[in-house]
C-alpha positions in Angstrom: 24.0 -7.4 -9.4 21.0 -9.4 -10.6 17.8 -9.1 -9.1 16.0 -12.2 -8.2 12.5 -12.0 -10.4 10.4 -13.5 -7.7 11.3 -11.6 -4.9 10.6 -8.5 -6.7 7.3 -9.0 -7.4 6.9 -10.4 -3.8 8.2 -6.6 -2.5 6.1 -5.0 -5.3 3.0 -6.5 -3.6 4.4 -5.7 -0.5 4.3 -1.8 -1.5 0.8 -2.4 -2.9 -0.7 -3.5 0.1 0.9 -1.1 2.2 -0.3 1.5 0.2 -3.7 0.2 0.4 -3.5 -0.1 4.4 -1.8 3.6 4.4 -5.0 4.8 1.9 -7.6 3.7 5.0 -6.0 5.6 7.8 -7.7 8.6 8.8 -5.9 11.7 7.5 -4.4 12.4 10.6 -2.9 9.2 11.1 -1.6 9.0 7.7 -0.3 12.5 7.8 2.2 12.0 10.3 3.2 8.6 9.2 4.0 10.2 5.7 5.7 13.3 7.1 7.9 10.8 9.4 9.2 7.6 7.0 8.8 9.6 3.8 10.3 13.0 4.2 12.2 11.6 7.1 11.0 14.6 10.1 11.7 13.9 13.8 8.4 13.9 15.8 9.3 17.5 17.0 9.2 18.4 13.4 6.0 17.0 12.9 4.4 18.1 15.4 5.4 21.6 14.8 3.7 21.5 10.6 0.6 19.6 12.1 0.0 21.2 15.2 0.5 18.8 17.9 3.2 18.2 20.9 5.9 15.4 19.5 4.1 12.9 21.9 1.1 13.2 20.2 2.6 12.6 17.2 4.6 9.4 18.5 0.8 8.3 19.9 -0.7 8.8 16.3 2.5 6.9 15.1 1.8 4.1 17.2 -1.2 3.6 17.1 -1.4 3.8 13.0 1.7 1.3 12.5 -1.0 -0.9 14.6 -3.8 -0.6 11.9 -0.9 -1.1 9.5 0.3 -4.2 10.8 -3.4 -5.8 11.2 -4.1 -4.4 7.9 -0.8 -6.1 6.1 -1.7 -9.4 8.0 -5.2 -9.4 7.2 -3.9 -9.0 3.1 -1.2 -11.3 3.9 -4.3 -13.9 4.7 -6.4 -13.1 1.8 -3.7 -13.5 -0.4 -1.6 -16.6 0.8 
């Protein structure tokens, strides 16, 4: 299946700027974001390796795809 050029570079600067946004989280935010959509953990699991009740890990979660989201809007601005 051949990949269309453009939209990979459009998803590779996608990645970059997420990165970016996830590098500017506080460690605590960014811990439980990685432990959920990268190694794929429940909340409960989470919780349990950092400490906290799986509803404070769904509040970190929250609020840190917030920053995300006004982070990747902001880059989207700059670089539209």
């Amino acid at each position: 299946v051949p990949t269309n050029p453009e939209r990979q570079a459009v998803s590779a600067q996608q990645s970059q700027q997420l990165e970016r946004g996830l590098a500017e989280l506080s460690e605590h935010h960014r811990a439980a974001v990685l432990l959920t959509y990268r190694s794929g953990l429940n909340s409960t699991e989470v919780g349990e390796i950092l400490g906290l009740s799986a509803q404070e890990v769904r509040s970190r979660l929250t609020y840190a795809r917030r920053l995300l989201r006004q982070h990747l809007e902001v880059e989207g601005e700059t670089h539209a």
